[in-house]
Backbone of each chain as ProteinMPNN parsed JSONL, in Angstrom:
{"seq_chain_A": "XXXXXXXXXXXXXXXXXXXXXXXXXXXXXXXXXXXXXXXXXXXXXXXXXXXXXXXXXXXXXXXXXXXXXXXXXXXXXXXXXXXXXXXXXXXXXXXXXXXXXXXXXXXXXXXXXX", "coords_chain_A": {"N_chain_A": [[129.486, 232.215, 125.929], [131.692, 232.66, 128.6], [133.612, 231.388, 130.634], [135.361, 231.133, 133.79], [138.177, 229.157, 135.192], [140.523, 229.161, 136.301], [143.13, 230.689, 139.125], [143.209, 234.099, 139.959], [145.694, 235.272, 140.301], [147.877, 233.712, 139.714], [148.226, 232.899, 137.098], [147.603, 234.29, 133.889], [145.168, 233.833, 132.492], [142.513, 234.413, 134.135], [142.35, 237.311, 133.999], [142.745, 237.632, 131.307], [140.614, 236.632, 130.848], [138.237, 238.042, 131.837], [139.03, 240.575, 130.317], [137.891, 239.684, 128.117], [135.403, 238.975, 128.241], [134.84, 242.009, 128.495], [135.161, 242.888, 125.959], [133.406, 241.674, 124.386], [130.909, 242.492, 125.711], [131.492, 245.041, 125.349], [130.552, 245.393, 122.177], [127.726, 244.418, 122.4], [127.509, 241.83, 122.45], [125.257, 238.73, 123.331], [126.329, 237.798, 125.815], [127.3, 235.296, 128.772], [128.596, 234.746, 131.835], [130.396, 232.295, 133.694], [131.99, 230.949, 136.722], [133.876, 228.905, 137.48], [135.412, 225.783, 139.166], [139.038, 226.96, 140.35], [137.991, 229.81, 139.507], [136.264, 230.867, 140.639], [137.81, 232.097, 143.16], [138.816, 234.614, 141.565], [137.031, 235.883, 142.195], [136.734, 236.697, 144.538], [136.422, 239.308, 147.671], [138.054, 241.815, 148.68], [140.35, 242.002, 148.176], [144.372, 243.303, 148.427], [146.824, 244.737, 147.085], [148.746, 246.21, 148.409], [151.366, 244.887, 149.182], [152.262, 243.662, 147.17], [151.837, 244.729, 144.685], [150.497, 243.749, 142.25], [148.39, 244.301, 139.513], [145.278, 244.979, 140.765], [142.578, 243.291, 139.511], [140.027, 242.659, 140.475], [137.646, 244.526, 140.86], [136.465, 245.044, 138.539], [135.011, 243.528, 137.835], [133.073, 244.413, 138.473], [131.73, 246.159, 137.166], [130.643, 244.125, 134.929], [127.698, 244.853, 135.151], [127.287, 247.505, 134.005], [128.123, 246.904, 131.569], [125.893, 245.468, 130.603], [125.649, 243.028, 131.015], [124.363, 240.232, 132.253], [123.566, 237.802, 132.839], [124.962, 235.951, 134.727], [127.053, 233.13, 136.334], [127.851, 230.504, 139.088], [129.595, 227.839, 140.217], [128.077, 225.482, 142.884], [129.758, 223.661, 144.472], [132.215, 224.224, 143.473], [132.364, 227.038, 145.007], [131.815, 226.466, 147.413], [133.871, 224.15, 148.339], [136.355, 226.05, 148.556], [135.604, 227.475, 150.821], [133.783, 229.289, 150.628], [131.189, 231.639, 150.481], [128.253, 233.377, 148.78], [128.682, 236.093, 150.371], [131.154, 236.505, 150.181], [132.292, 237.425, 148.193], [132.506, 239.526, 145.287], [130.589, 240.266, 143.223], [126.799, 239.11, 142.6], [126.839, 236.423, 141.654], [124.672, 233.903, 140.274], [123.499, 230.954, 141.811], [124.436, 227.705, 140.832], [124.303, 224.113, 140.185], [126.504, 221.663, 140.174], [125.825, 219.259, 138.456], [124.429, 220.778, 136.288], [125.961, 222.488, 135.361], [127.459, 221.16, 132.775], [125.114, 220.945, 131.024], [124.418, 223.904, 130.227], [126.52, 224.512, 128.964], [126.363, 223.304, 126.796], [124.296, 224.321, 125.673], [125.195, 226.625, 124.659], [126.299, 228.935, 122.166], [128.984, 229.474, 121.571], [131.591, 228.488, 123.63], [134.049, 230.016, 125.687], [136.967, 229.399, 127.729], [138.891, 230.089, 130.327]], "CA_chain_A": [[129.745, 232.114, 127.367], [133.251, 232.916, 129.061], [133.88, 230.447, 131.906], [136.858, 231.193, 134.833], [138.424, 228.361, 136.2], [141.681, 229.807, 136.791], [142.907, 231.192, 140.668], [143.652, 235.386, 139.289], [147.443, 235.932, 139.634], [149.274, 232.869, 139.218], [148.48, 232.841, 135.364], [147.007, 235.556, 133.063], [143.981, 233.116, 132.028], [141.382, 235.218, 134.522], [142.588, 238.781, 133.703], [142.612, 237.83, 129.659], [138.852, 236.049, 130.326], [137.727, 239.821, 132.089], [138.843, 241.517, 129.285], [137.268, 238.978, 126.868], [133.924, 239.33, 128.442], [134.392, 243.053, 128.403], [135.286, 243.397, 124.755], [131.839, 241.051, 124.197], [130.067, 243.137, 126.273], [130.901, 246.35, 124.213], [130.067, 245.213, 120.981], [126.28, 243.809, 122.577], [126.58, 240.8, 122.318], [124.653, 238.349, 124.119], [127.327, 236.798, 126.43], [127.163, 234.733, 129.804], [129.679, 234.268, 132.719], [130.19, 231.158, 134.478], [132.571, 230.634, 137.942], [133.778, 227.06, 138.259], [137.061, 225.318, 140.045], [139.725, 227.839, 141.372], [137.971, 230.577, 138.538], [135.822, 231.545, 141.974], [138.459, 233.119, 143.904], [138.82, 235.905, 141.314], [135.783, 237.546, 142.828], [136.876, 237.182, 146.097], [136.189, 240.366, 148.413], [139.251, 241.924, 150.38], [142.286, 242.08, 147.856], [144.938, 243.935, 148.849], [147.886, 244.643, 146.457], [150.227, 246.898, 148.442], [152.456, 244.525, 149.211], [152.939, 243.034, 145.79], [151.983, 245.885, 143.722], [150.204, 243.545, 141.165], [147.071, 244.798, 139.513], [144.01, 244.205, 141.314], [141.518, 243.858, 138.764], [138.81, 241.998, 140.823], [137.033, 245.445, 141.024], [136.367, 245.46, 137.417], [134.162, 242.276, 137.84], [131.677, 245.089, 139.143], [131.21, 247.157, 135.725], [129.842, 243.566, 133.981], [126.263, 244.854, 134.913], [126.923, 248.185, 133.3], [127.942, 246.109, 130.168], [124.373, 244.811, 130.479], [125.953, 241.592, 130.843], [123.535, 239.907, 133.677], [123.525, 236.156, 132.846], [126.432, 235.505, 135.464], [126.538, 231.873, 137.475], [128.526, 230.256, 139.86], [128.955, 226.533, 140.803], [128.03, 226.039, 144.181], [130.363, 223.03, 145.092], [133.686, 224.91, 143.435], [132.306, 227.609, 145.754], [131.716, 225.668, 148.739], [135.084, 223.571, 148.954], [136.808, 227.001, 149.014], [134.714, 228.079, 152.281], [133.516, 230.951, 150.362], [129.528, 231.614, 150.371], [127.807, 235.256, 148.119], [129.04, 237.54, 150.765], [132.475, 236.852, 150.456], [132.487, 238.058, 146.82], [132.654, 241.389, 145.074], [129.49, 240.394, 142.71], [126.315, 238.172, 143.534], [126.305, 235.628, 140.612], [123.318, 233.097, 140.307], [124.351, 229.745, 142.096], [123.814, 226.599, 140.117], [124.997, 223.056, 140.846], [127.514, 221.146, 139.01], [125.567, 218.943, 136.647], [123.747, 222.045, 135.628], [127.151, 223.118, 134.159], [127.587, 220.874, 131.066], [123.763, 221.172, 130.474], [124.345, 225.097, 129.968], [127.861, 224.575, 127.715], [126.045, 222.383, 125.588], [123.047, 225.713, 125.198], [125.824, 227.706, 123.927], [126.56, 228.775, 120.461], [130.29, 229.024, 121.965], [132.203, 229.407, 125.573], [135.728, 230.356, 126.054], [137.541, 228.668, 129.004], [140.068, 230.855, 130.966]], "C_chain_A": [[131.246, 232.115, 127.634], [133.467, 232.163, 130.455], [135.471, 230.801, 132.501], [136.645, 230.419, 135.571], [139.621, 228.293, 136.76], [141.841, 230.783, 137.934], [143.34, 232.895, 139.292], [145.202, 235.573, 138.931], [148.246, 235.182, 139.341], [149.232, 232.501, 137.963], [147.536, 234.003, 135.635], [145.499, 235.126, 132.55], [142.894, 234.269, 133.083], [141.197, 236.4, 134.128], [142.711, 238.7, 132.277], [140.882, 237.237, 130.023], [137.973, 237.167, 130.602], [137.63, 240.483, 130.518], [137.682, 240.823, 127.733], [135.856, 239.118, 127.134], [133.616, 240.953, 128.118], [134.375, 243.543, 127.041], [133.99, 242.658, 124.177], [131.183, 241.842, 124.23], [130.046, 244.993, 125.406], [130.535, 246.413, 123.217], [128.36, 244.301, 121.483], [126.49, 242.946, 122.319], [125.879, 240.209, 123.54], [125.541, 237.213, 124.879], [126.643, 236.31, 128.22], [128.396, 234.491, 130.434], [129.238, 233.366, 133.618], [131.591, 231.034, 135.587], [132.88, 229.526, 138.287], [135.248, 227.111, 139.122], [137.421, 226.88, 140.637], [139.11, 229.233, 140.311], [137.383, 231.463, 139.728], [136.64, 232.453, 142.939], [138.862, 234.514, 143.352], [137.98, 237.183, 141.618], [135.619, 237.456, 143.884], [137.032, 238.603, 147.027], [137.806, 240.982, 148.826], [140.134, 241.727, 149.563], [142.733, 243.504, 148.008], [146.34, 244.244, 148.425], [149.143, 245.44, 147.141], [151.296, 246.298, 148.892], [153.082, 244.002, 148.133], [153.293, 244.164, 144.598], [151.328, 245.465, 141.642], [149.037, 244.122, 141.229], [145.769, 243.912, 140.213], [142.774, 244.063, 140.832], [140.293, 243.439, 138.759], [137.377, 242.87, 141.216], [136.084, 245.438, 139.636], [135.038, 244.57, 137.073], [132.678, 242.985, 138.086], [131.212, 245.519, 137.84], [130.847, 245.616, 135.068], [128.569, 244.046, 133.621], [126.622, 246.22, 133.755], [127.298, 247.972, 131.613], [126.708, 245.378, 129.859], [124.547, 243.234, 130.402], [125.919, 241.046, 132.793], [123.536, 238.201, 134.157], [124.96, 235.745, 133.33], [126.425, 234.213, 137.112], [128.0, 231.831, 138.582], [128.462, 229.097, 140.111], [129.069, 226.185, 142.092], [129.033, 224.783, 144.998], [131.581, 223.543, 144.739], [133.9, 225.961, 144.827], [132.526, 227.297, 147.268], [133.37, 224.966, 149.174], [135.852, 224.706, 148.867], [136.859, 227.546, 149.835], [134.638, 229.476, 151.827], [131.498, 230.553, 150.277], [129.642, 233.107, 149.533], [128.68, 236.317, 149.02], [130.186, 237.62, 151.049], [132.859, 237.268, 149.315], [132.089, 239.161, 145.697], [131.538, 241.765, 144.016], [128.576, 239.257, 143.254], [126.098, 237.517, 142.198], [125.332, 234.459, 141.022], [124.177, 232.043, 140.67], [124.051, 228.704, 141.773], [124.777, 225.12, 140.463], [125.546, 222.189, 139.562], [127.202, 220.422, 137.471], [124.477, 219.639, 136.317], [124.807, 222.65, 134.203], [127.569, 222.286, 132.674], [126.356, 220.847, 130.205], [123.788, 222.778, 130.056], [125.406, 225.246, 129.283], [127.433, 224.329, 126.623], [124.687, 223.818, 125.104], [123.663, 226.708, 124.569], [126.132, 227.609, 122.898], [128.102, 228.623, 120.509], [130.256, 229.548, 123.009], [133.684, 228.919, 124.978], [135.81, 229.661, 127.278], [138.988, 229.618, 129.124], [140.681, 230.502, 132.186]], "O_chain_A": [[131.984, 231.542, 126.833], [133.394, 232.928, 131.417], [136.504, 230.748, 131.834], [135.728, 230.353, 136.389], [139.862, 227.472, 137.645], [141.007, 231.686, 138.013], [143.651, 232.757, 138.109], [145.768, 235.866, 137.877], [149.292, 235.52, 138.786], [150.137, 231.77, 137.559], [146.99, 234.499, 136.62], [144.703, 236.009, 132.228], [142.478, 235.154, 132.335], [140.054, 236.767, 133.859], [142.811, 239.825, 131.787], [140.008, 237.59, 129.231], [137.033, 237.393, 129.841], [136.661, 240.774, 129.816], [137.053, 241.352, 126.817], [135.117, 239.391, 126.188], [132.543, 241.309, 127.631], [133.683, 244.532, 126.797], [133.499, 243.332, 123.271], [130.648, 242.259, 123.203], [129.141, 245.757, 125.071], [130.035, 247.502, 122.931], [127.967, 243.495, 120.64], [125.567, 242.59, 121.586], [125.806, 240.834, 124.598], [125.487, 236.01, 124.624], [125.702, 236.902, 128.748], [129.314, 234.047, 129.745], [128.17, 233.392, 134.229], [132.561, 231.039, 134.829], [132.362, 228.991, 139.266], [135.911, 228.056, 139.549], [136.658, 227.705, 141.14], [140.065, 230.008, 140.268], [137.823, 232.6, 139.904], [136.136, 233.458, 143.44], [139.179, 235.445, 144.092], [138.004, 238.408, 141.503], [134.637, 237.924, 144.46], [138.208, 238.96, 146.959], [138.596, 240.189, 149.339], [141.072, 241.135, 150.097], [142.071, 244.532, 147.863], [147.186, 244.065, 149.301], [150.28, 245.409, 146.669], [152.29, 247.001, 149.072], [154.305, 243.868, 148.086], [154.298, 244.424, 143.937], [151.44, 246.058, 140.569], [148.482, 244.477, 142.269], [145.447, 242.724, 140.187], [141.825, 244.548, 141.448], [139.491, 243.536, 137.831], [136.35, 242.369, 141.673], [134.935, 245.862, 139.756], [134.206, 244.869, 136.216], [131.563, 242.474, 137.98], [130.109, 245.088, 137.504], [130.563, 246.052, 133.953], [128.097, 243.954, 132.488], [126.242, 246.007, 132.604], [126.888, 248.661, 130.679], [126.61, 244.712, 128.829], [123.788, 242.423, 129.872], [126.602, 241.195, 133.807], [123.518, 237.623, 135.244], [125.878, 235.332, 132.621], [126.039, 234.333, 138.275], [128.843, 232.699, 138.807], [127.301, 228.759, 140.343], [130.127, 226.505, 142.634], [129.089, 224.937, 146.218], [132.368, 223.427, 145.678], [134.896, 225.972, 145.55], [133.289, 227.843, 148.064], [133.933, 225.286, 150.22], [136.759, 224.217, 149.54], [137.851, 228.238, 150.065], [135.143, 230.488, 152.314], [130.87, 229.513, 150.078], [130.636, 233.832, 149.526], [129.287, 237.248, 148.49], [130.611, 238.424, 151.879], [134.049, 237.581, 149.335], [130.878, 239.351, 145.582], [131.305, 242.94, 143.731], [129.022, 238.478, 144.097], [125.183, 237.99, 141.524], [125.301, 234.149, 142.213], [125.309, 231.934, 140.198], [123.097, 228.347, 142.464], [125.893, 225.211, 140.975], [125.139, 222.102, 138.404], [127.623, 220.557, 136.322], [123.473, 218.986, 136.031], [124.683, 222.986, 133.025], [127.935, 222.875, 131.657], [126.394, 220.754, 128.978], [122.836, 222.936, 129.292], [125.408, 226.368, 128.777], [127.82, 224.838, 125.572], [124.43, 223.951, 123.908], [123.046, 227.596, 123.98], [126.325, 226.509, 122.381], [128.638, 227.842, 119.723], [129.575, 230.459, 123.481], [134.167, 228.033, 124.273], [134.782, 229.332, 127.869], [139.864, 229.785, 128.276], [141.617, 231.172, 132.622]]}, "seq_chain_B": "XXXXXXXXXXXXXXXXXXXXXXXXXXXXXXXXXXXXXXXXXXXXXXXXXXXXXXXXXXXXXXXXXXXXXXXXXXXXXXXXXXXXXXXXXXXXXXXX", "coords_chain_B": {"N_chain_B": [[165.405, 221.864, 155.376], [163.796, 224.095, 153.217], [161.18, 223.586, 151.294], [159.624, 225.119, 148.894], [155.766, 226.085, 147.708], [153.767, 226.899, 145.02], [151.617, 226.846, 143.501], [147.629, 226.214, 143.735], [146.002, 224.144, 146.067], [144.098, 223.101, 144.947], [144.444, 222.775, 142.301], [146.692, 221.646, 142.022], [148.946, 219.474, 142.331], [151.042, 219.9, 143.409], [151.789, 220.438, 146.098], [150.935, 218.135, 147.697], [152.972, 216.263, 146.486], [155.472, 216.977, 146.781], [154.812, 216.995, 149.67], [155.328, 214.47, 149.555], [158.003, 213.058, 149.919], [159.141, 214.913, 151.638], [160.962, 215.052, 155.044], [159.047, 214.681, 158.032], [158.973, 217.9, 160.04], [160.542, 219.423, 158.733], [160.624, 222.474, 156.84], [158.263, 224.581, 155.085], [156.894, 226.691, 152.989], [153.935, 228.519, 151.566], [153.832, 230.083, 148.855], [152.144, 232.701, 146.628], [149.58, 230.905, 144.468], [149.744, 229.2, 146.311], [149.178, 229.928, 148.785], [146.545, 229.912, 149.164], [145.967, 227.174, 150.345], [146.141, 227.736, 152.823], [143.563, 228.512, 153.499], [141.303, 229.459, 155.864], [138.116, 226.845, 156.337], [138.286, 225.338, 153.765], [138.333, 222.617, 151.338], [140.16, 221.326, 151.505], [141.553, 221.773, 154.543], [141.007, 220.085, 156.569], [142.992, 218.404, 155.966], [145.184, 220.072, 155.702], [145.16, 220.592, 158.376], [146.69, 218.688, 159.336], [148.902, 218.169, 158.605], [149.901, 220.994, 159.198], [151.006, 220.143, 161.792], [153.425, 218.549, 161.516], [154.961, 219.592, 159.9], [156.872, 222.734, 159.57], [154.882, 224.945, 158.681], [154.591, 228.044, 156.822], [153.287, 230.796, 155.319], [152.938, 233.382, 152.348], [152.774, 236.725, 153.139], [152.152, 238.926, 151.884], [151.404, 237.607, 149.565], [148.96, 236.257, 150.105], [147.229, 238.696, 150.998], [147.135, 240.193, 148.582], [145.22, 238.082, 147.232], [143.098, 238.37, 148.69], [142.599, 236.775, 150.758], [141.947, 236.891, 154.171], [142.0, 235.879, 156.506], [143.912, 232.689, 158.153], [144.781, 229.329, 158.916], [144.366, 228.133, 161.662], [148.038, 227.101, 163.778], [149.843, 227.794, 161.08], [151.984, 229.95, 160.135], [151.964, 233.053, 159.45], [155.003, 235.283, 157.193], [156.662, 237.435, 155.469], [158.169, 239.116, 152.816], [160.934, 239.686, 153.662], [161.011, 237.974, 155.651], [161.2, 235.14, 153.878], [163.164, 235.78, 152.597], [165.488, 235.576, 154.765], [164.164, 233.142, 155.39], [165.244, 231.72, 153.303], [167.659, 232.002, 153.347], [168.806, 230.385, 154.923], [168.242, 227.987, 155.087], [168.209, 225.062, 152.555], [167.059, 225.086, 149.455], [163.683, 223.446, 147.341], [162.013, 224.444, 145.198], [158.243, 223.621, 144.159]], "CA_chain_B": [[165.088, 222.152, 154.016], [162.55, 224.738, 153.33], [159.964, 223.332, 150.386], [158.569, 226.46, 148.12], [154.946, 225.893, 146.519], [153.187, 228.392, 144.579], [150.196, 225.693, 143.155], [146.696, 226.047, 144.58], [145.87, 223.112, 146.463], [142.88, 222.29, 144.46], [144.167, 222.641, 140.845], [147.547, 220.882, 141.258], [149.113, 218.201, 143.272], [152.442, 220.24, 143.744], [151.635, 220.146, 147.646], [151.062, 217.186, 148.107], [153.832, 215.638, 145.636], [156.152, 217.435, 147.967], [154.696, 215.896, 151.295], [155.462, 212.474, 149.629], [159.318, 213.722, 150.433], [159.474, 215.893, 152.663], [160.962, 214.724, 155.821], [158.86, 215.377, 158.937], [159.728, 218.727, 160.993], [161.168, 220.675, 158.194], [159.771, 223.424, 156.311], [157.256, 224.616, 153.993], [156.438, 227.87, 152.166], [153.018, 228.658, 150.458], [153.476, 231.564, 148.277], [151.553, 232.796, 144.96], [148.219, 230.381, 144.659], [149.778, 228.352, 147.197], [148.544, 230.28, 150.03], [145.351, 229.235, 149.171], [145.859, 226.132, 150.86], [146.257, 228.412, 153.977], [142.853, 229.35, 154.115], [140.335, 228.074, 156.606], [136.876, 226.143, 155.7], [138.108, 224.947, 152.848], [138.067, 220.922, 151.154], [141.795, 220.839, 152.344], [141.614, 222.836, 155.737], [141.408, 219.071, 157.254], [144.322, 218.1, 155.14], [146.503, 220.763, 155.812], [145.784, 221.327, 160.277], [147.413, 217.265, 160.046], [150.51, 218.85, 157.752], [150.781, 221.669, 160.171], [151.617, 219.136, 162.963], [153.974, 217.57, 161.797], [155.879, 220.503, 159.782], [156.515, 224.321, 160.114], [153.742, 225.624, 157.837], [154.9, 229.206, 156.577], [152.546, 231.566, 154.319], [153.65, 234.701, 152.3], [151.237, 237.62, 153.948], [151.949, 239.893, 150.91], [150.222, 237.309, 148.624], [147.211, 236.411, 151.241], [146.414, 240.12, 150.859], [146.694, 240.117, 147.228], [144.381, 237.211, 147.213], [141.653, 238.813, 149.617], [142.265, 235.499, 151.644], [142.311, 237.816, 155.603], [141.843, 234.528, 157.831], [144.671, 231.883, 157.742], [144.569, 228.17, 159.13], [145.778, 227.482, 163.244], [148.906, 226.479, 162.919], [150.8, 228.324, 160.23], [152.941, 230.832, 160.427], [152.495, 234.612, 158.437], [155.409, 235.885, 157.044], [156.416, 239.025, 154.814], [159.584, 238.703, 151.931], [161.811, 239.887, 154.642], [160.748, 237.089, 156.222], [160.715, 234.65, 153.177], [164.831, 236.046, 152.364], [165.672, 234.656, 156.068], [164.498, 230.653, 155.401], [165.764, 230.762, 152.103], [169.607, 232.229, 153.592], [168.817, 229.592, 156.573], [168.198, 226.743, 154.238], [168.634, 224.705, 151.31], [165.215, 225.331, 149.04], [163.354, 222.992, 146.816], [160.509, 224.455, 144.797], [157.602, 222.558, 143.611]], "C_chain_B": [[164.068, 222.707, 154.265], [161.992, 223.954, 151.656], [158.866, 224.686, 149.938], [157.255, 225.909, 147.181], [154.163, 227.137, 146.455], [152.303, 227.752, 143.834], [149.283, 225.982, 144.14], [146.442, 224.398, 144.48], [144.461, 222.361, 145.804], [142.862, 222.199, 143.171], [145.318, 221.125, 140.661], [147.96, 220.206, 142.779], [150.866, 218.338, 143.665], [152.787, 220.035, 145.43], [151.76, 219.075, 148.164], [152.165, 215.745, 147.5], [155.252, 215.865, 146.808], [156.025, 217.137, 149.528], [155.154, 214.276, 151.113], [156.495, 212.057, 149.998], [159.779, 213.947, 151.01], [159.191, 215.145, 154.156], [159.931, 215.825, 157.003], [159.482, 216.419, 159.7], [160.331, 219.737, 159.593], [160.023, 221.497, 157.849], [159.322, 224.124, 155.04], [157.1, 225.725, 153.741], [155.252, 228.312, 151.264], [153.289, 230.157, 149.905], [152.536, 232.013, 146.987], [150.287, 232.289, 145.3], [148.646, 229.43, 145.51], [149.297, 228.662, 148.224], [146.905, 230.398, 149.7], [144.955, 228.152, 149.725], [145.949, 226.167, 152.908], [144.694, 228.591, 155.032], [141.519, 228.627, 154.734], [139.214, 227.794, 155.936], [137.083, 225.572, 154.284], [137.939, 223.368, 152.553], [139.39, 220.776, 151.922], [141.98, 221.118, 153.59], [141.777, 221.326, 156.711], [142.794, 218.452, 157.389], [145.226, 218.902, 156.016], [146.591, 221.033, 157.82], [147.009, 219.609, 160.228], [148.976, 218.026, 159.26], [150.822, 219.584, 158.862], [151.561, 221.169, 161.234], [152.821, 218.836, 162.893], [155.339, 218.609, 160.624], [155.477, 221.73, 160.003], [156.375, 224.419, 158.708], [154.173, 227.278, 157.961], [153.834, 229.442, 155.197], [153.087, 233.181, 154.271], [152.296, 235.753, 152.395], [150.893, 238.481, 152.634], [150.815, 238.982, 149.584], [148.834, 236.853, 148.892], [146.441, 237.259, 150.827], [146.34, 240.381, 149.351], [145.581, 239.13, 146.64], [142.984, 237.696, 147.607], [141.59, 237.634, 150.873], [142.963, 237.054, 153.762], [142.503, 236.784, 156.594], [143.434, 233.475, 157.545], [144.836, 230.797, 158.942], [144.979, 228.298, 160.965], [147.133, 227.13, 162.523], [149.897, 226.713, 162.04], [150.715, 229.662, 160.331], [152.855, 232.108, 159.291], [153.838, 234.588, 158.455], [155.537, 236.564, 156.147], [158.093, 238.237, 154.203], [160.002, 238.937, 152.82], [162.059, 238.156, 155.647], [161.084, 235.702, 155.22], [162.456, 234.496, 152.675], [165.378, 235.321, 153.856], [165.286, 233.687, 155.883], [165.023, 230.734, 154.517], [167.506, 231.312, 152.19], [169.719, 231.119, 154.517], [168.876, 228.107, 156.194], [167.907, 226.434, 152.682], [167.159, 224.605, 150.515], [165.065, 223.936, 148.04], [162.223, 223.873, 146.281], [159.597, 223.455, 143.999], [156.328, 223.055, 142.484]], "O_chain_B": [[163.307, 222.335, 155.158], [162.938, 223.929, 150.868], [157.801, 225.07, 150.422], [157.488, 225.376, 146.096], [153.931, 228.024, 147.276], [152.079, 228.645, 143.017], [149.675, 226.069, 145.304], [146.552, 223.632, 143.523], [143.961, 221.294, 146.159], [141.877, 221.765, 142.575], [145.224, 220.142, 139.926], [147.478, 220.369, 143.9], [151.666, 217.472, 144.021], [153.835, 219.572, 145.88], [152.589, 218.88, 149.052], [152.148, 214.594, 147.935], [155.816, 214.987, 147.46], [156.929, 217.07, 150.361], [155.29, 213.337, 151.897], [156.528, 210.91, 150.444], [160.887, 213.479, 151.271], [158.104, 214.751, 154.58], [159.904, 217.055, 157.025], [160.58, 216.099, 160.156], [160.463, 220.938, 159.826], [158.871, 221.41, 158.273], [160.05, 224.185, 154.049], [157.197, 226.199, 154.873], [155.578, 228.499, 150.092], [152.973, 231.189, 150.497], [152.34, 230.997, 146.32], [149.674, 232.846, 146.21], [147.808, 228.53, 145.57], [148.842, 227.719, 148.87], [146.256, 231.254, 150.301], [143.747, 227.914, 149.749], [145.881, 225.321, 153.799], [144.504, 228.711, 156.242], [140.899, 227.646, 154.321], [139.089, 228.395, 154.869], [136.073, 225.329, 153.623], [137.414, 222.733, 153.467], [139.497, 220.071, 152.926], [142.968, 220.469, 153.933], [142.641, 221.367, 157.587], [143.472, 218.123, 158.363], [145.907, 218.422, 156.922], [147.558, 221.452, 158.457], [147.962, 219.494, 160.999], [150.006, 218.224, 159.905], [151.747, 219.221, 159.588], [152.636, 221.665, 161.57], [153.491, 218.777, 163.924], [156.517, 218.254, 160.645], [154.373, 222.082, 160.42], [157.177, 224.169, 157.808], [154.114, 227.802, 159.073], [153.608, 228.616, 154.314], [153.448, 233.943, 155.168], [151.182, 235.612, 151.892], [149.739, 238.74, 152.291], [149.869, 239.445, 148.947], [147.839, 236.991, 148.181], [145.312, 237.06, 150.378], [145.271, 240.854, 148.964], [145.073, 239.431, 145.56], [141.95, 237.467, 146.979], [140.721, 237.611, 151.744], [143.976, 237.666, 154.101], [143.268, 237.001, 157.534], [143.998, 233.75, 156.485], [145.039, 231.316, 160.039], [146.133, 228.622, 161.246], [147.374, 226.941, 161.331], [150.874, 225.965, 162.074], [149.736, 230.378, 160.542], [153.637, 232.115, 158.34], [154.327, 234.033, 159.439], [154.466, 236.623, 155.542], [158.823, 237.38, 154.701], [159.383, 238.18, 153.568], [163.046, 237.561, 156.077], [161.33, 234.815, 156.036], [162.971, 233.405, 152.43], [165.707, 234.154, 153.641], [166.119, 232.847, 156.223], [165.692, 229.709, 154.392], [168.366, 231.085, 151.339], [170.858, 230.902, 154.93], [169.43, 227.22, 156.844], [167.515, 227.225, 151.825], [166.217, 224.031, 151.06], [166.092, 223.282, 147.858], [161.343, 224.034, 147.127], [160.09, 222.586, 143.28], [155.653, 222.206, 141.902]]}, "name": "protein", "num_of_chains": 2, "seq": "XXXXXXXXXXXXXXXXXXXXXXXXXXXXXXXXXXXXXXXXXXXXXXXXXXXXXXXXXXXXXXXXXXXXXXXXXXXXXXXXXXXXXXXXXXXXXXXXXXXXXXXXXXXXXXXXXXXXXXXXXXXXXXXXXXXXXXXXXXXXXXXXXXXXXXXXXXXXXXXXXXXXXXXXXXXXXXXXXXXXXXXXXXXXXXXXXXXXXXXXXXXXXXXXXX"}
C-alpha cells in the first residue's frame, strides 16, 4: 500500500509516491492507494500551472486504473476538514473513515508513506 | 511588516506561530501550501474570517491556481508576484 499525506508542491513526497505506485503497478503487483491528511489535495480538480510553470502531475492520478490498480481509498474526515467532497477530485476513490485506516495498514504486507 | 507563510494550515503551525507575534493590522502573505488556508469550507475557514479582521490577509493567485483551490475566503486579498514584489519593497518581511 502507498499512502499520500503530503499537500503536492510544497515537497516532492506526493510526486515520488505517484511514481512509486506507478512503478508497482507495472511490474503487477498487487498494490493499494490510500488519501489521508493534506495527501487529499493532490487529487484536487482545477490545477492550473501557468502561472508557476510547475508540473501538474495530478492528471496522472487518472492512468492508476489503467495500471489495474483499483483498490484506491480516501479518509473521509482528512477529506471533509478540507471542504472537499468526490466531485471536487480528478479520481473517485472509495471513502472510508479514520479508524478504518490503521485496521487496513496493519492487512498489509508493506505501505510506503509519502 | 508583511509575514510570509508557505505551511498548510493543517500540517504545520507556521500560521499560527506567526499570529502569536504579529501585531494587529499588519500584513500577511499565504503563498506555496499556505494558500490553502485561503480556501473556504475548510476546519480553519472559521479560524482564518477572525484573522482576516483584524489583519490584511493577502494570497498568491499563481499558487491558488496551481493548487486547483478557484474559491478563496471573504476577506482576503488575491494577488499575482507583481503584486507580492510591491509588499515585500513596501515592507520589512518575516517568513515563517
Amino acid at each position: 500500500m502507498v499512502v499520500f499525506r503530503t499537500a503536492p508542491y510544497g515537497a516532492i513526497y506526493s510526486f515520488e509516491g505517484l511514481e512509486n505506485v506507478l512503478i508497482m503497478g507495472a511490474y503487477d503487483q498487487d498494490v493499494s492507494v490510500l488519501f489521508i491528511d493534506d495527501g487529499v489535495l493532490a487529487i484536487k480538480k482545477g490545477m492550473d500551472n501557468s502561472g508557476t510553470g510547475i508540473k501538474d502531475f495530478s492528471p496522472t492520478f487518472r492512468a492508476l486504473e489503467a495500471y489495474d490498480i483499483e483498490k484506491i481509498f480516501i479518509d473521509r474526515s482528512s477529506m471533509e476538514s478540507r471542504g472537499l467532497t468526490l466531485e471536487d477530485l480528478v479520481i473517485e476513490p472509495e471513502i472510508i473513515e479514520a479508524d478504518a485506516v490503521e485496521k487496513m495498514m496493519e492487512e498489509q504486507k508493506n505501505f510506503f508513506m509519502f | 511588516m508583511l509575514h510570509l507563510v508557505n505551511k498548510s494550515p493543517f500540517e504545520s503551525m507556521a500560521l499560527e506561530d506567526c499570529l502569536k507575534y504579529a501585531s494587529k493590522g499588519s500584513s500577511i502573505l499565504l503563498y506555496e501550501d499556505g494558500v490553502y488556508a485561503a480556501m473556504p469550507g475548510t476546519g480553519v475557514a472559521d479560524r482564518m474570517s477572525a484573522v482576516a479582521k483584524d489583519y490584511k490577509v493577502y494570497v498568491l493567485t499563481e499558487d491558488l491556481k496551481q493548487r486547483g483551490v478557484d474559491k478563496v475566503m471573504d476577506g482576503i486579498k488575491e494577488t499575482d508576484y507583481a503584486g507580492f514584489v510591491d509588499l515585500v519593497e513596501a515592507n520589512k518581511t518575516a517568513s515563517w
